[in-house]
One Martini backbone bead per residue (centre of mass of N, CA, C, O) as a GRO file, in nm:
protein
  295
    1UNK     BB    1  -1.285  -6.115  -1.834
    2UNK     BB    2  -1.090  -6.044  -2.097
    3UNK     BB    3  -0.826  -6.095  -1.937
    4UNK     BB    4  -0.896  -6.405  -1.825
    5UNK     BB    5  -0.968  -6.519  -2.113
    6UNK     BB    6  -0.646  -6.469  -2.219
    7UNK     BB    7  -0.507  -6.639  -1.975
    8UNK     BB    8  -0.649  -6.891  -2.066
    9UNK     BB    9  -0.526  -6.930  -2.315
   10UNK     BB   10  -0.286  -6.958  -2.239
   11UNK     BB   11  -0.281  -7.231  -2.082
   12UNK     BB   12  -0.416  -7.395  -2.300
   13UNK     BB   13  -0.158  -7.357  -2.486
   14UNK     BB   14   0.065  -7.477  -2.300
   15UNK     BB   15  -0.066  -7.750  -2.237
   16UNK     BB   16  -0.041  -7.846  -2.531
   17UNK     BB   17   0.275  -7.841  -2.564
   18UNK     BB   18   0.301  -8.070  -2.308
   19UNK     BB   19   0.126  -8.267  -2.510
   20UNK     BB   20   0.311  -8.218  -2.782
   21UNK     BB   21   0.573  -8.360  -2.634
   22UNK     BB   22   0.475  -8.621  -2.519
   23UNK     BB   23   0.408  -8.726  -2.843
   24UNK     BB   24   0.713  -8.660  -2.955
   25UNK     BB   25   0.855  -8.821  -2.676
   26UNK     BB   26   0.751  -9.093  -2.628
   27UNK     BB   27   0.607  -9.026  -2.264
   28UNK     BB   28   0.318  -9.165  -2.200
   29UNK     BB   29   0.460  -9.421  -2.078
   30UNK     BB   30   0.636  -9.319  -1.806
   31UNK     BB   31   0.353  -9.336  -1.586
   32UNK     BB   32   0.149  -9.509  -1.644
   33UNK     BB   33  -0.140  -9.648  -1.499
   34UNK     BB   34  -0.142  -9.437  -1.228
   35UNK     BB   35  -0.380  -9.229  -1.260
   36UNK     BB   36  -0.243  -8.892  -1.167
   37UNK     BB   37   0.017  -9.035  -1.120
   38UNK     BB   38   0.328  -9.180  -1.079
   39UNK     BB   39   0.378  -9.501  -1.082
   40UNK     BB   40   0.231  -9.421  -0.758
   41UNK     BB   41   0.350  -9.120  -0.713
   42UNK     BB   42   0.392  -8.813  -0.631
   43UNK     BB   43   0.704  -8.823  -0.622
   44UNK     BB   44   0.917  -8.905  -0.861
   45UNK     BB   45   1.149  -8.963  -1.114
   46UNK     BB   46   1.294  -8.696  -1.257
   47UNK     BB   47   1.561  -8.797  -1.384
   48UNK     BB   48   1.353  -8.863  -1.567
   49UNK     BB   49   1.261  -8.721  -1.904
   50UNK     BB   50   0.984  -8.886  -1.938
   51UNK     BB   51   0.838  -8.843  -1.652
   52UNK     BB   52   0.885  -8.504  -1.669
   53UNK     BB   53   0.678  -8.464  -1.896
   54UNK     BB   54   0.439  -8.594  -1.819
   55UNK     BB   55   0.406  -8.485  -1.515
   56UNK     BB   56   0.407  -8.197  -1.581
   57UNK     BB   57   0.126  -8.266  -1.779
   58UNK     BB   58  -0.058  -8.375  -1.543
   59UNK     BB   59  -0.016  -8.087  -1.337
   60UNK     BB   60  -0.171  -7.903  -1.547
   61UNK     BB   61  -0.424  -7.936  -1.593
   62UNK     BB   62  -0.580  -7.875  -1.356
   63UNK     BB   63  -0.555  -7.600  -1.376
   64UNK     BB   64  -0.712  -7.551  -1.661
   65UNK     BB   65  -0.975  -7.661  -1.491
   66UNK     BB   66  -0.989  -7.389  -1.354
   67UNK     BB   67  -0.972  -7.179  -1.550
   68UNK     BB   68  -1.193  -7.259  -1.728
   69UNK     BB   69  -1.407  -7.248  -1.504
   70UNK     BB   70  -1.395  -6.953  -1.441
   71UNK     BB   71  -1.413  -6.845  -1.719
   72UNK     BB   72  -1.711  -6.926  -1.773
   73UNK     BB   73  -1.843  -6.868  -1.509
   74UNK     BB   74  -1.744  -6.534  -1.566
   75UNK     BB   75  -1.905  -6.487  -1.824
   76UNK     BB   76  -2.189  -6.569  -1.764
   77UNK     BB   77  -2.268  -6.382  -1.559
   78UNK     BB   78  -2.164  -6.105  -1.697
   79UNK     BB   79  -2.285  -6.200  -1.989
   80UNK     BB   80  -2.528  -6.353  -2.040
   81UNK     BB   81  -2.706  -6.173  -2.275
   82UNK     BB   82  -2.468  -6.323  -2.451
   83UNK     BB   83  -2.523  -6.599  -2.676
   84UNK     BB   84  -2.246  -6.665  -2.770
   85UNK     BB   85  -2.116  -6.684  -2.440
   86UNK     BB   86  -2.257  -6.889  -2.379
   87UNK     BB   87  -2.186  -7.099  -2.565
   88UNK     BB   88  -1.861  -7.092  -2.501
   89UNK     BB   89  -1.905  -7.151  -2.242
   90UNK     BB   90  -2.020  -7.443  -2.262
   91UNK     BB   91  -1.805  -7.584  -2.430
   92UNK     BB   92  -1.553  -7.555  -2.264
   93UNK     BB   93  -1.658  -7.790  -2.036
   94UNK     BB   94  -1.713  -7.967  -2.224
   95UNK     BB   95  -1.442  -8.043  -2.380
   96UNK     BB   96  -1.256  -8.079  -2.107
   97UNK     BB   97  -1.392  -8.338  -2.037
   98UNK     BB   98  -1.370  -8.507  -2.295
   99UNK     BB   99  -1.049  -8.426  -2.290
  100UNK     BB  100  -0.993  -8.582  -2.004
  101UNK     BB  101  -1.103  -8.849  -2.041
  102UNK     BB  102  -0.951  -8.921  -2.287
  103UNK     BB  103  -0.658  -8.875  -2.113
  104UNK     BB  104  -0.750  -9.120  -1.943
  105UNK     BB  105  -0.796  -9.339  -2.089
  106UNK     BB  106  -0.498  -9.336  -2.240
  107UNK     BB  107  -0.362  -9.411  -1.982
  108UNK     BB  108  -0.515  -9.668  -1.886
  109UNK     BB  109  -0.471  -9.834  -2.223
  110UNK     BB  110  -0.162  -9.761  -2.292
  111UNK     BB  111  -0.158  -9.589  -2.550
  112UNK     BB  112  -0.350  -9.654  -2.804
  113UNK     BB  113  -0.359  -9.662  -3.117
  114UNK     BB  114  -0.498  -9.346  -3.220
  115UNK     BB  115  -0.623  -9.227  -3.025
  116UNK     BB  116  -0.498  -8.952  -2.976
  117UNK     BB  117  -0.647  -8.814  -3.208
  118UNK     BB  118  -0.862  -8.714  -2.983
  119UNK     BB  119  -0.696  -8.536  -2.793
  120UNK     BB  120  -0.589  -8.358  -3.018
  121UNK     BB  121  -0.893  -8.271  -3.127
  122UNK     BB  122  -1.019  -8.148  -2.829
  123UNK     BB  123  -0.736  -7.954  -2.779
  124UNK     BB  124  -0.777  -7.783  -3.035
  125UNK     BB  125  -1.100  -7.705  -2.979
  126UNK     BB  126  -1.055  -7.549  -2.698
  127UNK     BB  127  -0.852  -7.342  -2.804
  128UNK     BB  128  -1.074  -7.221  -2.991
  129UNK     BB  129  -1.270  -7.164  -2.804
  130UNK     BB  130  -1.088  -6.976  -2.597
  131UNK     BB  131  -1.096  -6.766  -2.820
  132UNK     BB  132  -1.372  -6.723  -2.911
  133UNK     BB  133  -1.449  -6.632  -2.593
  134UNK     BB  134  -1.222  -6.377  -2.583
  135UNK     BB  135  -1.394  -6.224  -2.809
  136UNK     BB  136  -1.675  -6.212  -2.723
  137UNK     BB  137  -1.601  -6.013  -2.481
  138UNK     BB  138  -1.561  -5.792  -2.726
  139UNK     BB  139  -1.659  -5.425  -2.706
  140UNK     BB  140  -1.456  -5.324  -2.962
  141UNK     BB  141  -1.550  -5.201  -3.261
  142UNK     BB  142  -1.509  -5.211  -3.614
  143UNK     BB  143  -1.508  -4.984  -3.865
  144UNK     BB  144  -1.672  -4.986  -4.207
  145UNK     BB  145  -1.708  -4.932  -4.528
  146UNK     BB  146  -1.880  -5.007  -4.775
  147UNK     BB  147  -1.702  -5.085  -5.023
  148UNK     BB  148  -1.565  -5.325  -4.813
  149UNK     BB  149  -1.785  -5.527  -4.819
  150UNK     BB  150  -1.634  -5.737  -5.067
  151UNK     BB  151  -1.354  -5.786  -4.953
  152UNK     BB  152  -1.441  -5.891  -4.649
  153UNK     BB  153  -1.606  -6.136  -4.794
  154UNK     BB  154  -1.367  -6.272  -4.949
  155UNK     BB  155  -1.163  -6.317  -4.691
  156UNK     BB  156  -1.345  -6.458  -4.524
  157UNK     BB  157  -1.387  -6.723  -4.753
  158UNK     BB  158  -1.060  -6.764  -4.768
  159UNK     BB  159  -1.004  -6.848  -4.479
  160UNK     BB  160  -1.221  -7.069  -4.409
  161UNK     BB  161  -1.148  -7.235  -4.567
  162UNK     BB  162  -0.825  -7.275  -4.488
  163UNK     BB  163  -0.908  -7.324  -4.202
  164UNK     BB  164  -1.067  -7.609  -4.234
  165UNK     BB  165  -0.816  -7.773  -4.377
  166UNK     BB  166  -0.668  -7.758  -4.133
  167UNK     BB  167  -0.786  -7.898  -3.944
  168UNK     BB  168  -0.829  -8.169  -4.147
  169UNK     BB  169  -0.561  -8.208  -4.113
  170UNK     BB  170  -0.437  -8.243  -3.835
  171UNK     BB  171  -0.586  -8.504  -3.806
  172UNK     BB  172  -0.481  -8.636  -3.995
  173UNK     BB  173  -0.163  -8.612  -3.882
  174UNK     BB  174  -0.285  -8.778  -3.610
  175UNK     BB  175  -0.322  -9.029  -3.734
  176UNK     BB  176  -0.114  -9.106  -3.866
  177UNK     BB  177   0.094  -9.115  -3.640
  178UNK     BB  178  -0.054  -9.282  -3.410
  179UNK     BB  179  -0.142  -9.526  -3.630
  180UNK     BB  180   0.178  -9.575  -3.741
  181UNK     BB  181   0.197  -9.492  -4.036
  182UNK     BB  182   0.471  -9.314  -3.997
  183UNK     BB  183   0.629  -9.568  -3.950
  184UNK     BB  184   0.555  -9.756  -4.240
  185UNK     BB  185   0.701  -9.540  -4.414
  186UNK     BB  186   0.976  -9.494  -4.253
  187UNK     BB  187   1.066  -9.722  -4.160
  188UNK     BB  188   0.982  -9.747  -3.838
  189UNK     BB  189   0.961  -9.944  -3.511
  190UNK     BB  190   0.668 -10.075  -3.341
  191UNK     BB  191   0.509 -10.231  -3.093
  192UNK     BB  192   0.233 -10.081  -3.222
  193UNK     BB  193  -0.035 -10.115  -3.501
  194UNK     BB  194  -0.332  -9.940  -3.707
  195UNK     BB  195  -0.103  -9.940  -3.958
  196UNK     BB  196   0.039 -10.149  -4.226
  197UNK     BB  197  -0.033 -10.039  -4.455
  198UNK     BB  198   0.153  -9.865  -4.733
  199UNK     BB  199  -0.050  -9.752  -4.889
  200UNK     BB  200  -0.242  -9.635  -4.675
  201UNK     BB  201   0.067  -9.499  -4.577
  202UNK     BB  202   0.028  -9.300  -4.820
  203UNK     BB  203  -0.245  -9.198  -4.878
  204UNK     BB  204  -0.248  -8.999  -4.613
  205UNK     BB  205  -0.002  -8.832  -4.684
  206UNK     BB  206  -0.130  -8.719  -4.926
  207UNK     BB  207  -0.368  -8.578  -4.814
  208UNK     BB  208  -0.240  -8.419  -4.652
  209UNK     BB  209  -0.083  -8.235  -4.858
  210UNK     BB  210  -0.327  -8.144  -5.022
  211UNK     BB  211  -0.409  -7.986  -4.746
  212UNK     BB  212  -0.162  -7.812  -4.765
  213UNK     BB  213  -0.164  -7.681  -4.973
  214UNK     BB  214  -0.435  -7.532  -4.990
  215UNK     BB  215  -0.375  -7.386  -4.696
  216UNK     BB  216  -0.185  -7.209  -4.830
  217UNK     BB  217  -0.313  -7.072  -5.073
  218UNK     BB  218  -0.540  -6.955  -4.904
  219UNK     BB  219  -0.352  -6.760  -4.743
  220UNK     BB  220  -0.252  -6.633  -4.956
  221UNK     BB  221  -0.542  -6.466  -5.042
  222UNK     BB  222  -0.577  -6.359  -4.792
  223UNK     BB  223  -0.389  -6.133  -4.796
  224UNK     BB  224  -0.478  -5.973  -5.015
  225UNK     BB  225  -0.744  -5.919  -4.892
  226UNK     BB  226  -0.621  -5.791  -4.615
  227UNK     BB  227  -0.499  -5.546  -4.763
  228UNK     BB  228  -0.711  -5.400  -4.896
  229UNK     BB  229  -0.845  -5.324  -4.592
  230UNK     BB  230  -0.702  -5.324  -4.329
  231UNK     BB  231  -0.705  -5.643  -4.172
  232UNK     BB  232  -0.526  -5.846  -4.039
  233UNK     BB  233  -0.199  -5.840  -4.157
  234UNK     BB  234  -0.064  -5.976  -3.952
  235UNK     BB  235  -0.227  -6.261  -3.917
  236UNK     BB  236  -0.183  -6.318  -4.206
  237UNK     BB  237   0.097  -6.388  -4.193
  238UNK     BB  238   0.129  -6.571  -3.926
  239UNK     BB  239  -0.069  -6.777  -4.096
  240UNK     BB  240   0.139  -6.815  -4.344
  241UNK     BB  241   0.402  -6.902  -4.175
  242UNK     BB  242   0.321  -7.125  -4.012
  243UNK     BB  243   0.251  -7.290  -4.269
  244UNK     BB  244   0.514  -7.313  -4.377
  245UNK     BB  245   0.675  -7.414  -4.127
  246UNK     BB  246   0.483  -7.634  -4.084
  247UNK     BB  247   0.591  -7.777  -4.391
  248UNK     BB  248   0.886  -7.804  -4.367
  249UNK     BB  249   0.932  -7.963  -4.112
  250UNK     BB  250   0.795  -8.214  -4.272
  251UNK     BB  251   1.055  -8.242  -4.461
  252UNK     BB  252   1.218  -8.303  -4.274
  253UNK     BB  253   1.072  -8.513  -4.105
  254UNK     BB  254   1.107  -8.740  -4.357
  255UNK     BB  255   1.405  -8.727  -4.397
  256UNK     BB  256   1.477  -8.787  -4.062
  257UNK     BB  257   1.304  -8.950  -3.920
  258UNK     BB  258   1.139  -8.852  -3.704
  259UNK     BB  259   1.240  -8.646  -3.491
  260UNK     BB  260   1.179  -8.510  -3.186
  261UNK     BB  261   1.267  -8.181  -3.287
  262UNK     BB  262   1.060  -8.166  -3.516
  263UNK     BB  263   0.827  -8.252  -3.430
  264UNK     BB  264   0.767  -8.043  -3.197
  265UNK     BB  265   0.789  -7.825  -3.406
  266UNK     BB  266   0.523  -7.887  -3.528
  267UNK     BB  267   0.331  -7.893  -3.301
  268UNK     BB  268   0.357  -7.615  -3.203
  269UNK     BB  269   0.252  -7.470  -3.500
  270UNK     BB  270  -0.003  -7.624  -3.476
  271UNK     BB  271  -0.100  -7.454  -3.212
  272UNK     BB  272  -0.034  -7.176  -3.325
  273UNK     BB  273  -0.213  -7.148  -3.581
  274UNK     BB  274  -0.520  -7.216  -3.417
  275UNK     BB  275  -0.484  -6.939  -3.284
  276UNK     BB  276  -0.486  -6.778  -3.513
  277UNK     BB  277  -0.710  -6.835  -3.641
  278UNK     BB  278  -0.916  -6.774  -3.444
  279UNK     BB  279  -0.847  -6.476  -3.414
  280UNK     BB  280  -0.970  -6.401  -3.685
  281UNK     BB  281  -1.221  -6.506  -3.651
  282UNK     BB  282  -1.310  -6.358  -3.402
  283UNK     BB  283  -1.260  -6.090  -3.539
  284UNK     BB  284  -1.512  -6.109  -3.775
  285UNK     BB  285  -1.751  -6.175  -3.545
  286UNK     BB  286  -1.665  -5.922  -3.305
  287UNK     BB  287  -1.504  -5.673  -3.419
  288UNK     BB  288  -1.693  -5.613  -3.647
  289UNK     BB  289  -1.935  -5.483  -3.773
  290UNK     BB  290  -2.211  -5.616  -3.879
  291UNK     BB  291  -2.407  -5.430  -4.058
  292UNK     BB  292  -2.131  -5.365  -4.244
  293UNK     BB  293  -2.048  -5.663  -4.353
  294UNK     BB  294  -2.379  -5.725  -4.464
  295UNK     BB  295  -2.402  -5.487  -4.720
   0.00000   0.00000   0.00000
C-alpha cells in the first residue's frame, strides 16, 4: 500500500493544480449549476478554454475519490494494528466527502464570494493528510544518536511553528481573495463582494504579510537546525524556496493587479509548499526513531 499511498498523494495534488486553476481563471461559473455534466451536456463545448479548465476538474475529481476510497480502504485492511494508519486513513474518506460536497454546493449556488475559502481549505487538509497518511505506512526508520536529541527537538519546534503559521496564512490568502478583499485593494471591479471595505481589505492584506514574514523566518531556522543533525536537508531548503517564491510571486500579484499567470502560479507553489510541508512532518512523526527522539 505504501507504493499506492504515494499515487495517491500524486492525484491529490494534481486534482488541487486543476482547482487552482479553476480559481485562478475565474472559470467556476463556465459550467453553470448543472453539476456534474456542464452546461446540462456531457461533452460540452471543449474549444471554450474556461468550460475546458471546469470541465477537466469536475472529471477529475471520481478519480481522486476512487483512489482516496482504494486507499484507505486498503491501509486500514493491511495495516489495521497501526493506529496512526487508521486515523489518517478514517481522515481522508471524511475530508474527501466534506470536500466534495463545499464543491457541490460551491457549484450549485453559483459560487458565492468567500465559500471558495473553505474548498480551498478542505482541499489543502485533504493533500496534507494523504501525505502523511503515505508516512504512516512506512516502516523504515532512521536513527539518530543522543547527542542529536536536542538540536532534532528544536528543529522539530521551529518546523511546527511556521507550519502552523502557514495554514493560517493559506486559508487567510484564500479568504482575501475569494471574499474579493483582493479586488478592493487591488481596485479591480467584480459582479459580487463579501468585503467592500478598504480598511478591511488592507487590514487582512497586512495580516497575510505578517504571517509571511513569520513563515519565512522560521523556516529559515529550520534549515539550521536541520543541516545540523543532516535530516530533512533537502526539503528543508524546498520548503524555504517555495516560501519564498511564492511571497516574490504575491508582490507580482500586487504590482500587475493579480493577473492569471501569476495567481495560478502563486496557488500551485502553495499546494507545493502544504505537500512538502507535510512530508517534513511525516519524517518526523514516522520515520525518526521515536525512543531516541524523546530522549
Amino acid at each position: 500500500m505504501k507504493k499506492f499511498s504515494i499515487i495517491t498523494v500524486g492525484v491529490t495534488f494534481l486534482s488541487l493544480i486543476l482547482g487552482n486553476l479553476v480559481v485562478a481563471t475565474d472559470s467556476g461559473d463556465a459550467c453553470g449549476t448543472s453539476w456534474p455534466f456542464c452546461n446540462g451536456q456531457v461533452i460540452p463545448d471543449l474549444t471554450d478554454f474556461h468550460i475546458l479548465v471546469e470541465y477537466s476538474h469536475r472529471l477529475f475529481i471520481p478519480l481522486l475519490a476512487v483512489v482516496t476510497f482504494i486507499n484507505a480502504a486498503g491501509a486500514i485492511y493491511f495495516q489495521r494494528k497501526k493506529r496512526s494508519v487508521l486515523i489518517f486513513a478514517a481522515l481522508s474518506l471524511i475530508l474527501l466527502v466534506v470536500q466534495s460536497m463545499i464543491g457541490g454546493f460551491n457549484v450549485l449556488l453559483g459560487t458565492p464570494p468567500g465559500f471558495t475559502t473553505l474548498d480551498v481549505t478542505f482541499s489543502q487538509l485533504l493533500l496534507l493528510n494523504n501525505v502523511l497518511l503515505s508516512y504512516s505506512l512506512h516502516e523504515k526508520k532512521v536513527s539518530l544518536g543522543k547527542k542529536h536529541a536536542g538540536t532534532v527537538k528544536m528543529s522539530y519546534r521551529a518546523f511546527v511553528l511556521g507550519f502552523l503559521f502557514y495554514i493560517v496564512q493559506v486559508i487567510f490568502g484564500a479568504f482575501f481573495k475569494h471574499s474579493r478583499a483582493s479586488n478592493v485593494m487591488l481596485d479591480i471591479g467584480a459582479e459580487e463582494y463579501l468585503i467592500r471595505s478598504e480598511a478591511l481589505a488592507d487590514a487582512l492584506f497586512s495580516l497575510h504579510w505578517v504571517a509571511t514574514v513569520i513563515v519565512l523566518v522560521s523556516s529559515a531556522w529550520f534549515i539550521i537546525y536541520a543541516s545540523k543533525f543532516r535530516y530533512h536537508i533537502f526539503l528543508s531548503w524546498l520548503y524555504f524556496l517555495t516560501i519564498l517564491l511564492n511571497g516574490a510571486v504575491g508582490l507580482v500579484i500586487v504590482i500587475t493587479g493579480n493577473v492569471v499567470l501569476a495567481s495560478s502560479i502563486h496557488m500551485i507553489l502553495s499546494t507545493l509548499t502544504m505537500m512538502v510541508g507535510g512530508a517534513i512532518l511525516g519524517g518526523y512523526w514516522f520515520k525518526l526513531h521515536q525512543r531516541r527522539f524523546r530522549t
